[in-house]
MDTraj code that builds the backbone (N, CA, C; nanometers):
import mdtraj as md
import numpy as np

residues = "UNK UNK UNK UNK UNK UNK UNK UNK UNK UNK UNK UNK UNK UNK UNK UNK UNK UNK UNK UNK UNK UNK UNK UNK UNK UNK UNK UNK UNK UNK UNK UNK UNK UNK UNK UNK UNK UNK UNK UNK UNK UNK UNK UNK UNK UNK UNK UNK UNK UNK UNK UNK UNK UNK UNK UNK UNK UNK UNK UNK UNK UNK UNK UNK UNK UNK UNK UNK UNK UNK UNK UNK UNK UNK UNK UNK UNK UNK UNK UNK UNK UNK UNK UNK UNK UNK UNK UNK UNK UNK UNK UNK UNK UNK UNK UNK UNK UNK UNK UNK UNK UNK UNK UNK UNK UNK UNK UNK UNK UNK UNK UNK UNK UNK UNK UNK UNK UNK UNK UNK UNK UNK UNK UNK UNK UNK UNK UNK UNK".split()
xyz = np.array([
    [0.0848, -0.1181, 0.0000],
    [0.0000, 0.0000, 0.0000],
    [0.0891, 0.1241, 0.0000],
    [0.0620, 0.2097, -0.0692],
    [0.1292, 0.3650, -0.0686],
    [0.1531, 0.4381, 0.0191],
    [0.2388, 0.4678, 0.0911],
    [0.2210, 0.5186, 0.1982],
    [0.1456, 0.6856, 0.1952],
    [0.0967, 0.7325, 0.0924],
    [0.0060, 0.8660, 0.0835],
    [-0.1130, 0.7691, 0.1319],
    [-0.1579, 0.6507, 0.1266],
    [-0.2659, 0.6112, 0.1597],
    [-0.2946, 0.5748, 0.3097],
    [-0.3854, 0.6061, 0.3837],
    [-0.3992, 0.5426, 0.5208],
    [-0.5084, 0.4824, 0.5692],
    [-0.5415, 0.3765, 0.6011],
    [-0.6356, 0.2982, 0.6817],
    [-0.7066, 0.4054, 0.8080],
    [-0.8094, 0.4434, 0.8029],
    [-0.8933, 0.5162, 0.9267],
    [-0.9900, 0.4324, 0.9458],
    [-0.9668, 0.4051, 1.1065],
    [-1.0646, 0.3025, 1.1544],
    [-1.1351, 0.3719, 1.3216],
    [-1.2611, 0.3242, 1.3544],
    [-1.2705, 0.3973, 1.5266],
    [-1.3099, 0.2712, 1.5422],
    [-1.3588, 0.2224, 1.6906],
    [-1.4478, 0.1463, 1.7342],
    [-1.5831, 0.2212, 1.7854],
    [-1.5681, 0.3369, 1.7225],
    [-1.7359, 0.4672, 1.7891],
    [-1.7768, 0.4283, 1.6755],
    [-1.7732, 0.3305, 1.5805],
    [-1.8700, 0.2825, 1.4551],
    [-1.8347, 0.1445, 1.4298],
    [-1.9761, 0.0907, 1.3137],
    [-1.9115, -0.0476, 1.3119],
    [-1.8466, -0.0811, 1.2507],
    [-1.7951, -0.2224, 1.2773],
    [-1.7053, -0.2500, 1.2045],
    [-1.7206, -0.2712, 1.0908],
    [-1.6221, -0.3169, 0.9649],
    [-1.6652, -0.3310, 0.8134],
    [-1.7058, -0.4767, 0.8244],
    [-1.8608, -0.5152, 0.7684],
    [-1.8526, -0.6411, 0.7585],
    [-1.8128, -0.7074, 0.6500],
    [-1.7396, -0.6661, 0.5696],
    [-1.6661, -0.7435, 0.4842],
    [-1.4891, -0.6977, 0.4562],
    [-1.4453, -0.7550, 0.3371],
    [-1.3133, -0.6980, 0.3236],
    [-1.2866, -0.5431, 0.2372],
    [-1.3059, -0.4344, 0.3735],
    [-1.3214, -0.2982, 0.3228],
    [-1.2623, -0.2678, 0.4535],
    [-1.2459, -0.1207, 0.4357],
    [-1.2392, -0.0240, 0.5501],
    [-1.3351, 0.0683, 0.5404],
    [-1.3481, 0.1615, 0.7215],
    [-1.4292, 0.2039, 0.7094],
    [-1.3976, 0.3704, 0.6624],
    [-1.2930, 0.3512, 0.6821],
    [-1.2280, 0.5131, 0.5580],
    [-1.1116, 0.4912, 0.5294],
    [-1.0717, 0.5442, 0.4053],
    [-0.9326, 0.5731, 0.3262],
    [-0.9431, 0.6930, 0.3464],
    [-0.8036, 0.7412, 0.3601],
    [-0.7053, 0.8890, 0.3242],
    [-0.6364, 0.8894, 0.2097],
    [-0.6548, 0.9373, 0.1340],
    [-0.5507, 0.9504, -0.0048],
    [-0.6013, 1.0459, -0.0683],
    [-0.4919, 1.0935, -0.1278],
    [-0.5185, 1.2280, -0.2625],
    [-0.5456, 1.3892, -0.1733],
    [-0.5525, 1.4036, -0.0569],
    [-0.6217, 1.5355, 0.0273],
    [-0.7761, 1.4502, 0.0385],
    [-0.7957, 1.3672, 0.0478],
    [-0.9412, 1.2968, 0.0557],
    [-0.9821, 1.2196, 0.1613],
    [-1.0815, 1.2156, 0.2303],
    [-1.1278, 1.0885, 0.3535],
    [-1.2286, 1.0314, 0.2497],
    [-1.2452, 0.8926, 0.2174],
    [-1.3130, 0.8546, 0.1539],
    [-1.4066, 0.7295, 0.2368],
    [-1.5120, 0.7722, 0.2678],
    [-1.5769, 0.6700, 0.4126],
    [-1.6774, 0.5900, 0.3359],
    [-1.7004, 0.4395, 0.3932],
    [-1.7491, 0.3642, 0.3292],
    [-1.8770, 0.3724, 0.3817],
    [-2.0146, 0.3336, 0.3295],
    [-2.1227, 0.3330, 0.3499],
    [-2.1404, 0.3074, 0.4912],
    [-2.2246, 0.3738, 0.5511],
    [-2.2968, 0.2939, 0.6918],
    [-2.4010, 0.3011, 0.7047],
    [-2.4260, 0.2087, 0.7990],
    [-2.5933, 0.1437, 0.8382],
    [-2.6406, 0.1747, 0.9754],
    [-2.7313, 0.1753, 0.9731],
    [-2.7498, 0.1900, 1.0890],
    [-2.7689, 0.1269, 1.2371],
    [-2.6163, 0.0767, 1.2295],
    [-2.5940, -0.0455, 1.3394],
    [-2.5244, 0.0229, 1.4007],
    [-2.5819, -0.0420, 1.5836],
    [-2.5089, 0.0111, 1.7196],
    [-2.3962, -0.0578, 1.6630],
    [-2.2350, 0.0145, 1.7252],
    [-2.1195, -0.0370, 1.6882],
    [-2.0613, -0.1444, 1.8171],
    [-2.1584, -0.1115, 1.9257],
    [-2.1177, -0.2218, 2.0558],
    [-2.2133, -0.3692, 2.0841],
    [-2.3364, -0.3074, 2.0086],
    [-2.4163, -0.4666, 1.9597],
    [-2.4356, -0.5132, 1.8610],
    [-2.3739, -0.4801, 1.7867],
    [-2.4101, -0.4916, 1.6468],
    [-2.5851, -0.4800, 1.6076],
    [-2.6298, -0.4385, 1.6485],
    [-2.8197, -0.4317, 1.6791],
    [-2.8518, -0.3463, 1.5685],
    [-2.9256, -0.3390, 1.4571],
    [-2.9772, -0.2400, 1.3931],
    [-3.0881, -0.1395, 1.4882],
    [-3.0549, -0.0349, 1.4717],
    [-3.1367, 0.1049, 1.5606],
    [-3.2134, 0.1788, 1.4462],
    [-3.3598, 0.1886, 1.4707],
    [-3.4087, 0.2648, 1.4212],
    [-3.5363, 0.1839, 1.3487],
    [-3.6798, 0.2107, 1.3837],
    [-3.7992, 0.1570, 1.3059],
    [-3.8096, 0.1999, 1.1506],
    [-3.7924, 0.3495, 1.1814],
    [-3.8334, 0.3862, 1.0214],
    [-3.7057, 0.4384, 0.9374],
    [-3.6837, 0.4892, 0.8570],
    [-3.6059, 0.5242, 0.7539],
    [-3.5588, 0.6691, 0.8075],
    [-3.6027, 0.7324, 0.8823],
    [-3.5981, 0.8646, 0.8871],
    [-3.5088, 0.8665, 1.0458],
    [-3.5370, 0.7564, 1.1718],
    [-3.4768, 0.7211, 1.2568],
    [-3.3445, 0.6016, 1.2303],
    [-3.3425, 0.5349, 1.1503],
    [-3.2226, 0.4992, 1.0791],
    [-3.1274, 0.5842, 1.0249],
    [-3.1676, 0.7152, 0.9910],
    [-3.0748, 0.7480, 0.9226],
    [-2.9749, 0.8640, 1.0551],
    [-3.0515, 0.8773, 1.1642],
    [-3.0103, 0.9275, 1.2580],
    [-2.8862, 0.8910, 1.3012],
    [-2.9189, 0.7494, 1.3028],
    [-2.7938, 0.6376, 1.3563],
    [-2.7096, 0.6427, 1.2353],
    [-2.7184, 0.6336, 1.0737],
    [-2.6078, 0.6410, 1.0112],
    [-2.5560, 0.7658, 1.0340],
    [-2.6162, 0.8908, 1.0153],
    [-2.5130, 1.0122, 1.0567],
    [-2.4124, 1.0243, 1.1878],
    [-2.4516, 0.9584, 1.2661],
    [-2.3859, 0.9613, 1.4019],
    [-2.2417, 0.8584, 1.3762],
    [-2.3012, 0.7572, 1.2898],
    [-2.1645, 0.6517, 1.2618],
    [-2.0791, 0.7128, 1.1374],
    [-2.1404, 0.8194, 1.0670],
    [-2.0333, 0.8848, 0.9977],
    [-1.9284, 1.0057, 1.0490],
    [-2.0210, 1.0347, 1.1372],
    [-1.9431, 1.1471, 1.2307],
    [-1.8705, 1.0485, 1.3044],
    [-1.8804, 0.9441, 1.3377],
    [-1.7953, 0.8932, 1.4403],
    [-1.6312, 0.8604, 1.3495],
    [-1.6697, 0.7941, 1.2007],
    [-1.5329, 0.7548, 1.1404],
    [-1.4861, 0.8969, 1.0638],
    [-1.5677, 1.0154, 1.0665],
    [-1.5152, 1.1027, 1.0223],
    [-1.4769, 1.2141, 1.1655],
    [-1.4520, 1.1671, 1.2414],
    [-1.4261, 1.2161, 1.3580],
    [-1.2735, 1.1418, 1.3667],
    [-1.2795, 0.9864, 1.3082],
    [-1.1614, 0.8999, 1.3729],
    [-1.0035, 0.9895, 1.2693],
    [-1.0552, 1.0507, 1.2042],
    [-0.9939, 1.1330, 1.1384],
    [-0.9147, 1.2975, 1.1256],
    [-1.0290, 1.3210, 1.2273],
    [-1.0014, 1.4723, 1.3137],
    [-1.0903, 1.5067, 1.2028],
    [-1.1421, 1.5260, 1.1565],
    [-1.2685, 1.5617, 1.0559],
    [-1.4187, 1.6062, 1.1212],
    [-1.5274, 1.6437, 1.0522],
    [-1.6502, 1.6551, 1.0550],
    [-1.7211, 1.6847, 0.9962],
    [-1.8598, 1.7006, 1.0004],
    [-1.9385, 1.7174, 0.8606],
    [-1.9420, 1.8671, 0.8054],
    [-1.8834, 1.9462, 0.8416],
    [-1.7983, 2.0457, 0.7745],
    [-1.7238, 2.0515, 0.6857],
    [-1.6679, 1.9106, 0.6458],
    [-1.5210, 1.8625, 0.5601],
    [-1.6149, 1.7933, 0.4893],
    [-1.7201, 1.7419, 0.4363],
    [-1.7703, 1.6985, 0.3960],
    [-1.8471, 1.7416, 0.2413],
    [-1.7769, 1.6469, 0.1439],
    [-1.7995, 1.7507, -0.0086],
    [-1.8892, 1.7064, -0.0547],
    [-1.9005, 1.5335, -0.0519],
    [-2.0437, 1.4542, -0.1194],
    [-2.0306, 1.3373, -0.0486],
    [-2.1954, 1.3287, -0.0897],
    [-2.2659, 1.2133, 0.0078],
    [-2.3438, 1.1489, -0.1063],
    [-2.3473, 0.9980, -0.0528],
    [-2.4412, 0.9392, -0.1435],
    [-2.5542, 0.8518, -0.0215],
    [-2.6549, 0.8961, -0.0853],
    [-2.7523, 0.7879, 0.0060],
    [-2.8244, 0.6968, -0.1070],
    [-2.8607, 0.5909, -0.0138],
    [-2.8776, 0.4520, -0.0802],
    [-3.0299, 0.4301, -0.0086],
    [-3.1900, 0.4414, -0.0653],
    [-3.2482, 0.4585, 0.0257],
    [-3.3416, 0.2825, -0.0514],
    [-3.3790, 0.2327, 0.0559],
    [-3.4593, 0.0784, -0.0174],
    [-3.5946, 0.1451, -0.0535],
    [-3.6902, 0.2645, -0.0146],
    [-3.7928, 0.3233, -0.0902],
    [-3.7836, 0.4354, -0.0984],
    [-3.7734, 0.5301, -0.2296],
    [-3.7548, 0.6159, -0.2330],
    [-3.8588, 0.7314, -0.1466],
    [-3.9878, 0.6468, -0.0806],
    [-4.0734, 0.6998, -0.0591],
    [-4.1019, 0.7480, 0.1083],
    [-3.9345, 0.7128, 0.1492],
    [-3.8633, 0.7384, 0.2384],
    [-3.8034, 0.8977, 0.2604],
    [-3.7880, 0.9279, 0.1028],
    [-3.7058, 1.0520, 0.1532],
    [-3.6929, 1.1443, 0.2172],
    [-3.8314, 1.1905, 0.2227],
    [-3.8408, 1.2928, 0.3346],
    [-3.8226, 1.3168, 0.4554],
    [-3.8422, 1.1709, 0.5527],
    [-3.7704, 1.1516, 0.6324],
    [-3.6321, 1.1449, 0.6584],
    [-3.6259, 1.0791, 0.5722],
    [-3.4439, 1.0492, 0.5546],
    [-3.3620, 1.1927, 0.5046],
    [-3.4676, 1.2416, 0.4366],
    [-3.3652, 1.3928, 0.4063],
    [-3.3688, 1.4692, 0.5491],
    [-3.4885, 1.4593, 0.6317],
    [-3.5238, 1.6199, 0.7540],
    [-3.3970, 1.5098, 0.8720],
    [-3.3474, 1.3929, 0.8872],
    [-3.2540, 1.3901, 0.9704],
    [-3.0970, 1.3728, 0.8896],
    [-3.1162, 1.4155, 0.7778],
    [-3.0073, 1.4296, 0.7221],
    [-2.9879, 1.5843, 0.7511],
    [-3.0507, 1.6612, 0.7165],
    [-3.0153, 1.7719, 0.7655],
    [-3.0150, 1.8537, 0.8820],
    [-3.0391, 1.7737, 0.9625],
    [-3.0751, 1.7959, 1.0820],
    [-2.8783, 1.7473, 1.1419],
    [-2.8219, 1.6696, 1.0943],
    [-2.7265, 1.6248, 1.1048],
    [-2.6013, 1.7736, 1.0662],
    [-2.6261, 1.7537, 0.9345],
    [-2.5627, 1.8128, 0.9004],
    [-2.5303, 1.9925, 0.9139],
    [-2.6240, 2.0228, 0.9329],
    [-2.6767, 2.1611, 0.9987],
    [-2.6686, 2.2557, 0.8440],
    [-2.5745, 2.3423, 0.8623],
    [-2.6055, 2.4651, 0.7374],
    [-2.5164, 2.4196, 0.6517],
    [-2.4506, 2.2674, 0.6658],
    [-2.3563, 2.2831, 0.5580],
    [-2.4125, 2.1845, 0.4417],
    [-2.4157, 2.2038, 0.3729],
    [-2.4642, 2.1534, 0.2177],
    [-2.4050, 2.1075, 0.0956],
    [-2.3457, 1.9907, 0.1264],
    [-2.2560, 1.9346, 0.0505],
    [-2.3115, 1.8561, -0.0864],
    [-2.2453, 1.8050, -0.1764],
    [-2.3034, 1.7543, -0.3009],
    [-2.3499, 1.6581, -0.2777],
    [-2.4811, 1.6060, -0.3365],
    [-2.5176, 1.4502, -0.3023],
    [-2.5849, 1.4153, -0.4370],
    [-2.6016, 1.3009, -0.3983],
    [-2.6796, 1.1892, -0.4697],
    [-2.7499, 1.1129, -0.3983],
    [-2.8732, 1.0814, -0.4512],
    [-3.0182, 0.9958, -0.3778],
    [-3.0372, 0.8833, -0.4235],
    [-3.0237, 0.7565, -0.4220],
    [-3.0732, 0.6764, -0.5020],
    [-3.1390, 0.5250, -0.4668],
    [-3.2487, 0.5091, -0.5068],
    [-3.3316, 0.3623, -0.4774],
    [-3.2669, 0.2321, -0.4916],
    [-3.2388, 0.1665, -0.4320],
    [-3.1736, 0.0261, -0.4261],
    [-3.2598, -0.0846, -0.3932],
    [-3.2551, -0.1758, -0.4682],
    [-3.3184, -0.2847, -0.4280],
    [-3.2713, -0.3328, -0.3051],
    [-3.2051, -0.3429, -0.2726],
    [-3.1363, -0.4388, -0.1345],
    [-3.0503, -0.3312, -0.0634],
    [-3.0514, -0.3624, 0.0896],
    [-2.9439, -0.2957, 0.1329],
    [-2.8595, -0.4112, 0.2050],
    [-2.7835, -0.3812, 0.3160],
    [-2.6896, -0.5130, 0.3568],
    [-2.7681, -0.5361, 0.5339],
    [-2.8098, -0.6227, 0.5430],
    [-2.9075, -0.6248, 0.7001],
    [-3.0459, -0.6458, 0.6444],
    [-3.0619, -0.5647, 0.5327],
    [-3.1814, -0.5386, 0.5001],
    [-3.2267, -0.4377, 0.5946],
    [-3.1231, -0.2865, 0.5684],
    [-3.1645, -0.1570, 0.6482],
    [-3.2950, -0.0901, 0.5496],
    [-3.2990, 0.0112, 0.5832],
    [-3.3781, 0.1112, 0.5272],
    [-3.2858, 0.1956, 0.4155],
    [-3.2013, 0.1941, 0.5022],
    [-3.0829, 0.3451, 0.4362],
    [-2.9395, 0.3325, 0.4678],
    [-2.8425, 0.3680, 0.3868],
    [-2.7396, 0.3598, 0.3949],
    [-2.6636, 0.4603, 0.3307],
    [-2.5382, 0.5610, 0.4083],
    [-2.4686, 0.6931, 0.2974],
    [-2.3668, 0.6673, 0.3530],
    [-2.2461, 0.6668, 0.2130],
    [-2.1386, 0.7313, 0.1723],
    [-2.1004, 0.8709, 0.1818],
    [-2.0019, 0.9138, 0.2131],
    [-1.9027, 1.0433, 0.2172],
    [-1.7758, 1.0314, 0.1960],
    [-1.7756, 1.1631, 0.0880],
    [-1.6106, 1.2519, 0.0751],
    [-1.6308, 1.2984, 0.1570],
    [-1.4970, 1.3651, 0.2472],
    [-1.4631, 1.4812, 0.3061],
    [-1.3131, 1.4898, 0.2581],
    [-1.2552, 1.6389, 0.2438],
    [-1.1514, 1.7061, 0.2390],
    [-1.0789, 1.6887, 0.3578],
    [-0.9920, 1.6311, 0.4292],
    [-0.8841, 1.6394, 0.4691],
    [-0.8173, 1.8050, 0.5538],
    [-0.8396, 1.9335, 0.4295],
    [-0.8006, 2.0466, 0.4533],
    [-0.9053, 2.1107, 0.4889],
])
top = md.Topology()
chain = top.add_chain()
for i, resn in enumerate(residues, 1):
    res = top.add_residue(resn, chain, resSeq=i)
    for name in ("N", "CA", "C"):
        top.add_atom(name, md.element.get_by_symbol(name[0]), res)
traj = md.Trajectory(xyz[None], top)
């Protein structure tokens, strides 16, 4: 591995359940892998609806974008992964509720499957600088 590249890992999120990490550093970039909305000390999915799921993924992105010295301030684009699109509104008012005034680039998009079989699941860039 390159050494411009670095493994960012916390235990304040869960772990990767497969062969991934839960962020790369490379290029001036934090590049964080999707999360779900699983407690990181029970592995327990949290949250009934789509809109309280997504509570718990923002908190586990702040947590690996925290393991970084980062926050959702540094944050350039997001992708959410929602299983009904008919979710969004929820899923958008605690997305921004998360995120507060900052308004980074995103993408929305309907998936047949998620991994647990969550509701919702988002990806993030953040800048580094």
């Amino acid at each position: 591995m390159s050494k411009n590249i670095q493994i960012v890992r916390t235990d304040n999120a869960p772990k990767a359940i497969g062969p991934y990490s839960q962020a790369v550093s490379a290029g001036g970039f934090l590049f964080c892998s999707g999360q779900i909305p699983l407690d990181a000390s029970s592995g327990q999915i949290v949250g009934e609806t789509a809109g309280e799921q997504t509570v718990k993924v923002m908190a586990n992105l702040l947590a690996v974008l925290q393991a970084a010295g980062l926050d959702f301030s540094n944050v350039v684009k997001t992708t959410i992964f929602l299983k009904d699109m008919n979710d969004f509104a929820g899923v958008n008012d605690a997305y921004a509720a998360a995120m507060g005034g900052h308004r980074p680039a995103r993408a929305t998009v309907e998936v047949a499957r998620l991994p647990k079989d969550v509701m919702v699941e988002i990806d993030c860039i953040a800048a580094l600088e």
